[in-house]
MMTF fields as JSON, N, C-alpha, C and O atoms, coordinates in Angstrom:
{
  "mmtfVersion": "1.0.0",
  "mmtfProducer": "UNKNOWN",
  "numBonds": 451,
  "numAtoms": 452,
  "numGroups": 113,
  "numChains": 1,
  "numModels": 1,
  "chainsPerModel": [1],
  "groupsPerChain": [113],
  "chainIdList": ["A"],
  "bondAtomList": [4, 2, 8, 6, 12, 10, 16, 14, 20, 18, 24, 22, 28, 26, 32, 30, 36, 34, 40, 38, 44, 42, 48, 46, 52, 50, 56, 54, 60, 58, 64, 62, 68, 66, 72, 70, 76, 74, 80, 78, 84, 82, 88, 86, 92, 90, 96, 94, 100, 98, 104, 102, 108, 106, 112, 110, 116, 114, 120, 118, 124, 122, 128, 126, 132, 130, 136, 134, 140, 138, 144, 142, 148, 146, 152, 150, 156, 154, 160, 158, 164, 162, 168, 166, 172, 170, 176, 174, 180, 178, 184, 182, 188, 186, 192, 190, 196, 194, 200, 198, 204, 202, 208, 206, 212, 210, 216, 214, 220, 218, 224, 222, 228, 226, 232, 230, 236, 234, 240, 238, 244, 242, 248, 246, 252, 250, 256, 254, 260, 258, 264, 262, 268, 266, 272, 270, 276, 274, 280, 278, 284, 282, 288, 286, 292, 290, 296, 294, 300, 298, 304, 302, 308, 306, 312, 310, 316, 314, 320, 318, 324, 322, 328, 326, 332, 330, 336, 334, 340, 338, 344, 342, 348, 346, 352, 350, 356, 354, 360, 358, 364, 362, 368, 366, 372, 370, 376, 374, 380, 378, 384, 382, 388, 386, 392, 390, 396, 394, 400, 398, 404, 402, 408, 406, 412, 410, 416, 414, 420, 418, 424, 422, 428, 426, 432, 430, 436, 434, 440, 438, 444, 442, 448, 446],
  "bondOrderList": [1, 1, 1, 1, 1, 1, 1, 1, 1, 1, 1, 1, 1, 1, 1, 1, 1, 1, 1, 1, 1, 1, 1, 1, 1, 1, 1, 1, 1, 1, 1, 1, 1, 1, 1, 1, 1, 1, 1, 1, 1, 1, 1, 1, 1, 1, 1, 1, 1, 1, 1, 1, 1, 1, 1, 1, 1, 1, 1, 1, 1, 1, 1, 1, 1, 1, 1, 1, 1, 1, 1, 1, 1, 1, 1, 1, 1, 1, 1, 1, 1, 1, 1, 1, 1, 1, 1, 1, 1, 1, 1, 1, 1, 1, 1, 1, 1, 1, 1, 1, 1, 1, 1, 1, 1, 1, 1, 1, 1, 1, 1, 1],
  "groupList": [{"groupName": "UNK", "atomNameList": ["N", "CA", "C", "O"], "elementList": ["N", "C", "C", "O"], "formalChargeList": [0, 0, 0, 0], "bondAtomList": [1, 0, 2, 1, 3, 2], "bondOrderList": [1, 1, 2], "singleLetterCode": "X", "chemCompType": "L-PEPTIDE LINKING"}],
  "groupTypeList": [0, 0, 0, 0, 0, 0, 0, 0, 0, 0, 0, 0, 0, 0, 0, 0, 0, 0, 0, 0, 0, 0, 0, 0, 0, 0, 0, 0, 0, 0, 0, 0, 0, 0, 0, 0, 0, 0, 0, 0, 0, 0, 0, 0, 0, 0, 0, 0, 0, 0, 0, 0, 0, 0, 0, 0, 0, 0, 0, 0, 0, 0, 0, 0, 0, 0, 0, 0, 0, 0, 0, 0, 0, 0, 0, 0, 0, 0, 0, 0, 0, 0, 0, 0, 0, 0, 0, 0, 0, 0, 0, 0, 0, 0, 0, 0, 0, 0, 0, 0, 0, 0, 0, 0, 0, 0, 0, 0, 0, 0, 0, 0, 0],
  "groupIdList": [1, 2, 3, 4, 5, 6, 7, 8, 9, 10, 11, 12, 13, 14, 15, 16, 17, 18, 19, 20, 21, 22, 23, 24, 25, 26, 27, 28, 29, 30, 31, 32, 33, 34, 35, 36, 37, 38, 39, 40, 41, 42, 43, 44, 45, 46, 47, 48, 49, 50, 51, 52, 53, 54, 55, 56, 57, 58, 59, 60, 61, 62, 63, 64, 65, 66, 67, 68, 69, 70, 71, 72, 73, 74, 75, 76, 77, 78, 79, 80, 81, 82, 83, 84, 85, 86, 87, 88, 89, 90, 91, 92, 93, 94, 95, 96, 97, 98, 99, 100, 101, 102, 103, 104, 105, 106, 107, 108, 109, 110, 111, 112, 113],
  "secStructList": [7, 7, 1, 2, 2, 2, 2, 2, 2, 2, 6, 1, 7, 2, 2, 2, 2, 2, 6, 2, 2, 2, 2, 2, 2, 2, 6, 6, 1, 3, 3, 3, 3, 7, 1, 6, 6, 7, 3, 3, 3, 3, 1, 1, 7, 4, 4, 4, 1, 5, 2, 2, 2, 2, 2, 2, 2, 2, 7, 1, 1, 7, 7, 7, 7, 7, 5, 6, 6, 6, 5, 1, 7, 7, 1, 1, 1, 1, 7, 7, 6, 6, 1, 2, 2, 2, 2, 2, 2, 2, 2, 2, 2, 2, 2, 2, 2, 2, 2, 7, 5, 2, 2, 2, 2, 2, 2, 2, 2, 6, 7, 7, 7],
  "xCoordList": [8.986, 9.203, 8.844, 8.803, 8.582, 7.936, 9.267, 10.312, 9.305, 10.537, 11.027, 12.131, 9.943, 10.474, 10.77, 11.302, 10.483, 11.163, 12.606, 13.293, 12.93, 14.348, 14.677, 15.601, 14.409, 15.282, 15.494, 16.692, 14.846, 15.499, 16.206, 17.379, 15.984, 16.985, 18.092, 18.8, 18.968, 19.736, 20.597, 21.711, 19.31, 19.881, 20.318, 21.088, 19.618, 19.703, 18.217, 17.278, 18.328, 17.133, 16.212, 16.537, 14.689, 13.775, 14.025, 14.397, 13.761, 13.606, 14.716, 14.441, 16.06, 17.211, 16.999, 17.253, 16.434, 16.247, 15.278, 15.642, 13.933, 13.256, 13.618, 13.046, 14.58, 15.193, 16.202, 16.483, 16.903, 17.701, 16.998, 17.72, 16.139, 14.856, 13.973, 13.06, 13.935, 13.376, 14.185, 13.764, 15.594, 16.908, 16.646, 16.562, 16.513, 16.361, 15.537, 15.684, 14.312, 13.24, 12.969, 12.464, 13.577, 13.531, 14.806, 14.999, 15.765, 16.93, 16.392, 17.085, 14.861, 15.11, 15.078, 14.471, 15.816, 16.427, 15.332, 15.007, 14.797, 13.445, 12.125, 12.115, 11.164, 9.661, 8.926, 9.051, 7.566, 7.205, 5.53, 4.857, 5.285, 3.707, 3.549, 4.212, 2.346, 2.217, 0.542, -0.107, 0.247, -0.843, -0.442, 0.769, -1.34, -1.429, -0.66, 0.018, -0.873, -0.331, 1.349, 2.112, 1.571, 2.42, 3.995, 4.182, 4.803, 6.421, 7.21, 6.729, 8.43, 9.495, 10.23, 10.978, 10.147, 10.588, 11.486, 11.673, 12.478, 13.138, 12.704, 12.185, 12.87, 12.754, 12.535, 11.613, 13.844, 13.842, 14.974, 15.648, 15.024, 15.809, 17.291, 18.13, 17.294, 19.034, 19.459, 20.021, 20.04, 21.358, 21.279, 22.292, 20.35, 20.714, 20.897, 21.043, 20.855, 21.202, 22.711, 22.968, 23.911, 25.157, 25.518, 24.866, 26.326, 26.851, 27.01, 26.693, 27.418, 27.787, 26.093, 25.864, 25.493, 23.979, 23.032, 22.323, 23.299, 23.26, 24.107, 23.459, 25.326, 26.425, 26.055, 26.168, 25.683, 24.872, 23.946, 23.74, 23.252, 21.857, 22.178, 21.739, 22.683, 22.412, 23.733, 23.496, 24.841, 25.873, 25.323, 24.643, 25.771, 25.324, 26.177, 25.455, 27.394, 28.56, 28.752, 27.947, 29.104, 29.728, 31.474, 32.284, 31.825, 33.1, 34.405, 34.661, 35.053, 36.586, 37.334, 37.203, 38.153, 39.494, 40.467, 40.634, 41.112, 41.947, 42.852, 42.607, 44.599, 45.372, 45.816, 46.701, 45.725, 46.295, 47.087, 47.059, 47.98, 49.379, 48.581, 49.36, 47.841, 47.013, 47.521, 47.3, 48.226, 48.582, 47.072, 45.966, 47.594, 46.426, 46.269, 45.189, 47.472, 47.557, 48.382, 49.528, 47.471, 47.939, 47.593, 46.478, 48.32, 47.248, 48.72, 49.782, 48.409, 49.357, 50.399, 51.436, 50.02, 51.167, 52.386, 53.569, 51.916, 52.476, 51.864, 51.13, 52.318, 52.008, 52.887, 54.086, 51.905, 52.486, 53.635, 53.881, 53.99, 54.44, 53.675, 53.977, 52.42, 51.366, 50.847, 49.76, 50.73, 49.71, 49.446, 48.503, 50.607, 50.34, 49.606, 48.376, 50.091, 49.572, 48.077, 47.307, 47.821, 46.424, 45.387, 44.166, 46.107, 45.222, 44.352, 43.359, 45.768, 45.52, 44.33, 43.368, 44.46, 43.208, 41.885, 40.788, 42.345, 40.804, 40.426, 39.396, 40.638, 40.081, 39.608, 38.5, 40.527, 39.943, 38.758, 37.76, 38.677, 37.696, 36.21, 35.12, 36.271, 35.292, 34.897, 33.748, 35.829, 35.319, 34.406, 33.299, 35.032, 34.374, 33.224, 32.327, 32.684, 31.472, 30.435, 29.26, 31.189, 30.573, 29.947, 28.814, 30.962, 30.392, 29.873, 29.187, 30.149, 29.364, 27.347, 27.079, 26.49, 25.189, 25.007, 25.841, 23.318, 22.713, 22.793, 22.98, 22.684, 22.357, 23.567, 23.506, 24.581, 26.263, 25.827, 25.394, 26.004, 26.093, 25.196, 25.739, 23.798, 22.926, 23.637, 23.816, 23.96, 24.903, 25.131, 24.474, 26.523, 27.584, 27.547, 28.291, 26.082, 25.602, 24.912, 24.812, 24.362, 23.419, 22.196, 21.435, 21.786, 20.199, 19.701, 20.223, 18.714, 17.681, 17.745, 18.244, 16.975, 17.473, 15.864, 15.458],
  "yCoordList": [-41.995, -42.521, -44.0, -44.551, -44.711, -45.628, -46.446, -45.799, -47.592, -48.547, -48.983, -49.312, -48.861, -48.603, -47.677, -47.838, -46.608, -45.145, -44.799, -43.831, -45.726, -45.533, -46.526, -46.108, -47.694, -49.184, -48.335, -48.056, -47.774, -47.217, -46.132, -46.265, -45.087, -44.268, -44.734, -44.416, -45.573, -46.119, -47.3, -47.772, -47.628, -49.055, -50.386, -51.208, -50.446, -52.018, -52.327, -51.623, -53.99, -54.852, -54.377, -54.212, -54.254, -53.881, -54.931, -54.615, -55.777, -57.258, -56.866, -56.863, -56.535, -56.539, -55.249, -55.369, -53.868, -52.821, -52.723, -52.124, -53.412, -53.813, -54.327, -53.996, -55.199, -55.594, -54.798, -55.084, -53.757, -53.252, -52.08, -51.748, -51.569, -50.602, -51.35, -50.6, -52.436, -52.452, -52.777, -52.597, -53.36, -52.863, -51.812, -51.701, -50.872, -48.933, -48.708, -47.659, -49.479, -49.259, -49.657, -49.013, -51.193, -51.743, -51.005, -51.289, -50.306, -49.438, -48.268, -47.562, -47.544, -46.381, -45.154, -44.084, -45.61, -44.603, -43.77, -42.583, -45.292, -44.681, -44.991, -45.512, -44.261, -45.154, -45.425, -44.622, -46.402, -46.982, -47.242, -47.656, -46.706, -46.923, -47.44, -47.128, -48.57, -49.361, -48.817, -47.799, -49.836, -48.947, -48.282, -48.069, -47.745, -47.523, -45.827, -45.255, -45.292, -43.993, -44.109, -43.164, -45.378, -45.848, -45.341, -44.791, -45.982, -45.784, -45.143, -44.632, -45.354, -44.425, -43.386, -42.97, -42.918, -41.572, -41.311, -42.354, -40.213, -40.684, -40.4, -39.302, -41.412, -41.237, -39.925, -39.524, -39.387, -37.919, -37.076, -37.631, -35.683, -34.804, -35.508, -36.115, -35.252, -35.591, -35.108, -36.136, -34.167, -33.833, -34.529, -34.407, -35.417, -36.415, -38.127, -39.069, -38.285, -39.921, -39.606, -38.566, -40.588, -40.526, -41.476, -42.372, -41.872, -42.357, -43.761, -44.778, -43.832, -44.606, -45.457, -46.609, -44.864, -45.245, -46.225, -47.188, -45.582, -46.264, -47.789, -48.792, -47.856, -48.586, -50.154, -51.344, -49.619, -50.441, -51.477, -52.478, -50.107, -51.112, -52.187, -53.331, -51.775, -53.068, -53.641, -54.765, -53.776, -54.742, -56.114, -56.134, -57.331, -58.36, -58.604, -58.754, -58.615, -58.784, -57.877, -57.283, -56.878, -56.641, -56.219, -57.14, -55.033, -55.028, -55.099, -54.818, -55.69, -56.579, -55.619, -54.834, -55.25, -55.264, -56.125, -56.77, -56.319, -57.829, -56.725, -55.594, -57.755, -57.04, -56.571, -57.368, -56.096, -55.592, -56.525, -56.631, -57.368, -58.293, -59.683, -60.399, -59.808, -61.235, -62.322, -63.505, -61.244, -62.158, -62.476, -61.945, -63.331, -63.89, -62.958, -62.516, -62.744, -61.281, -60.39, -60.509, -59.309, -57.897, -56.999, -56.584, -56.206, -55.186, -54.341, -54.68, -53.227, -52.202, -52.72, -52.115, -53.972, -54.878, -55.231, -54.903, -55.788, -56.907, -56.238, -56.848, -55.021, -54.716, -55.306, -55.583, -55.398, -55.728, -54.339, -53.287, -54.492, -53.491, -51.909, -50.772, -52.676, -51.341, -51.564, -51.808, -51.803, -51.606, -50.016, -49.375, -49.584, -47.651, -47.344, -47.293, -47.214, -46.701, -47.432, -46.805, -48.468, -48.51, -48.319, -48.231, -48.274, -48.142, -45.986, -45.454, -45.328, -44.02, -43.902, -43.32, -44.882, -44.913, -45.615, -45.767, -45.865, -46.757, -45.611, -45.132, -45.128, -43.748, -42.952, -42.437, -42.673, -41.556, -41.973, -41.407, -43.173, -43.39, -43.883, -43.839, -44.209, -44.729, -42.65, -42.216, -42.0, -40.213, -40.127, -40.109, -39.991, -39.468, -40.136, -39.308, -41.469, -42.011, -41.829, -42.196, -41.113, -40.856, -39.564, -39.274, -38.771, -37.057, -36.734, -35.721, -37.678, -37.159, -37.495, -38.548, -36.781, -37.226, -37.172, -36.958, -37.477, -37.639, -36.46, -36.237, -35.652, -34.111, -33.301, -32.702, -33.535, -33.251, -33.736, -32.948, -35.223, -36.009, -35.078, -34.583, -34.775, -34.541, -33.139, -32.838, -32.438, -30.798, -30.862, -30.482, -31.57, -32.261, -32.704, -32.55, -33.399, -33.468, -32.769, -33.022, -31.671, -31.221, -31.211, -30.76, -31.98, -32.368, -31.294, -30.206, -31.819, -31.477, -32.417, -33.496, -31.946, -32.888, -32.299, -32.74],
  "zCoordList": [-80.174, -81.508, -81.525, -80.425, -82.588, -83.078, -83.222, -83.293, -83.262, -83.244, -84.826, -85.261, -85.36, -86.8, -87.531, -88.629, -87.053, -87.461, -86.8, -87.126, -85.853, -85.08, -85.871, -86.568, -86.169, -86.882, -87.847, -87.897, -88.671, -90.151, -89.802, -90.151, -89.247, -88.937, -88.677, -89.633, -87.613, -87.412, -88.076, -87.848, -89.243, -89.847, -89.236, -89.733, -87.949, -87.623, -87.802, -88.174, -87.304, -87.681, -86.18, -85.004, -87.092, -86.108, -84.516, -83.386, -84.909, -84.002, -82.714, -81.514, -83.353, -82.506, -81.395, -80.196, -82.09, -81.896, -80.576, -79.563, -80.7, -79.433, -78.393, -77.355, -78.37, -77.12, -76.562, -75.398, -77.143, -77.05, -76.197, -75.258, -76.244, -76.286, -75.203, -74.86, -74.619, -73.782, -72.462, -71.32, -72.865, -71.738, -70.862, -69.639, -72.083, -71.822, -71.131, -70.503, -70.866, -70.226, -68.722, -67.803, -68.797, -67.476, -67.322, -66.139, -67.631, -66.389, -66.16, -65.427, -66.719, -65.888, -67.458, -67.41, -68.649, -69.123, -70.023, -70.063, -70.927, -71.964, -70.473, -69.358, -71.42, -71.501, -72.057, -72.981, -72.451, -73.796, -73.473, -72.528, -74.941, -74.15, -75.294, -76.284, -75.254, -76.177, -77.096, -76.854, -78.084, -78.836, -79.881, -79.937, -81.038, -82.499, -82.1, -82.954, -80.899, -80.313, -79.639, -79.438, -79.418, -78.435, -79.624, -80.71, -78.494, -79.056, -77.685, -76.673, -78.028, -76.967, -76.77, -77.654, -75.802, -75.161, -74.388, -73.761, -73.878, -72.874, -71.481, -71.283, -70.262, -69.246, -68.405, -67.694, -68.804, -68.266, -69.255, -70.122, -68.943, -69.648, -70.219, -69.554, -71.439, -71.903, -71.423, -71.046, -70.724, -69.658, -68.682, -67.993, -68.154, -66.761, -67.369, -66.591, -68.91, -69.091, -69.377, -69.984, -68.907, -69.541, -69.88, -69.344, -70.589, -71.379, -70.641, -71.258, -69.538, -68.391, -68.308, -68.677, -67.951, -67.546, -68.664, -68.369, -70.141, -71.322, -71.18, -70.879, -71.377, -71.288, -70.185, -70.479, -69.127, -68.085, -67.668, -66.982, -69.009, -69.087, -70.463, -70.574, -71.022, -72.735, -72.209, -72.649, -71.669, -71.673, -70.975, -69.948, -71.771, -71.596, -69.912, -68.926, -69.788, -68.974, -68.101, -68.817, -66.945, -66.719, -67.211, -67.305, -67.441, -67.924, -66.812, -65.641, -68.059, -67.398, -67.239, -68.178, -66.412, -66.511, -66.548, -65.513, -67.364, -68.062, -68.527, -68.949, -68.213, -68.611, -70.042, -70.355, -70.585, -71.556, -72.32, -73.546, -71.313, -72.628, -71.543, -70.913, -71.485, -71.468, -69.735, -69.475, -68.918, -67.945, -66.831, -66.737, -66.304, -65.592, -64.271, -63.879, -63.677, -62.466, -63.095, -63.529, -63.071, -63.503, -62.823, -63.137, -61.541, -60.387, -60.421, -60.944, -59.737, -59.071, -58.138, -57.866, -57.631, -56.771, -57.899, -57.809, -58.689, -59.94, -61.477, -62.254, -61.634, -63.022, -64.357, -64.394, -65.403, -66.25, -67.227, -66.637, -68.147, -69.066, -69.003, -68.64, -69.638, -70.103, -69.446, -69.969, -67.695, -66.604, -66.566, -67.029, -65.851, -66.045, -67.341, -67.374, -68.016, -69.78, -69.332, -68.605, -69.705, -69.909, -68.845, -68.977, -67.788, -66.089, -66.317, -65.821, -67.581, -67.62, -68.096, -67.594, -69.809, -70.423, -70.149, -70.687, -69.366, -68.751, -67.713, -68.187, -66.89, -66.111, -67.039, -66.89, -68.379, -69.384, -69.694, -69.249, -70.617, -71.078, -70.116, -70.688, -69.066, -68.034, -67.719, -67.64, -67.635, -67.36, -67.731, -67.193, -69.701, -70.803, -70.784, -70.941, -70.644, -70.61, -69.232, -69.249, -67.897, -67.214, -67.139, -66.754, -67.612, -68.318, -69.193, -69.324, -70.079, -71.65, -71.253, -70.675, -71.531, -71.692, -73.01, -73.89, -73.131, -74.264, -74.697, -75.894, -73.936, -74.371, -75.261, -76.335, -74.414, -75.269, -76.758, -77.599, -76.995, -77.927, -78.825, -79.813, -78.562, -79.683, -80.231, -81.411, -79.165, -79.584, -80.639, -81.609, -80.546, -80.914, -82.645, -83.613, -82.342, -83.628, -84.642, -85.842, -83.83, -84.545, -84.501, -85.357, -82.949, -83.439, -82.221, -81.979, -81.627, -80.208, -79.609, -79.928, -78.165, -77.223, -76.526, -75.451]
}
């Protein structure tokens, strides 16, 4: 697909959309061939990109674990309040983004993959 047929589909700004899209590219996930024929594709089959792999490539940072009620040490030594509680949801949600692929998602939606 053409980068302006994904910007409008999606409704962000073309400009933003290319960099975002070429993240995808230098990790591995899309590939992009340039030319009046050109546009992007994915790397390989939607059942092998996940959610995790996406996530990876466009995060500016590295993600934190930071405590929850804002202390400066918060570990399994020295938990805070909602150390347990949120230590649960952070495994959940780090799963779900490691299991879910592209391929689920499109199901899910309705589309092809």
């Amino acid at each position: 697909m053409r980068v302006s047929q994904i910007a409008e589909a999606v409704g962000v700004p073309r400009n933003y959309l290319s960099k975002v899209l070429q993240q995808l590219v230098r990790a591995g996930v899309l590939v992009s061939e340039r030319g009046p024929r050109g546009g992007f594709a994915l790397a390989r089959d939607a059942d092998a990109i996940t959610l995790t792999e996406i996530l990876q490539a466009v995060e500016t940072r590295p993600a934190e674990r930071r405590c929850l009620l804002g202390r400066a040490e918060c570990s399994d030594a020295d938990p805070c309040a909602a150390h347990a509680r949120w230590q649960q949801l952070y495994h959940h949600i780090a799963s779900f983004l490691e299991d879910t692929t592209l391929a689920e998602l499109a199901r899910q939606a309705g589309g092809t993959t």
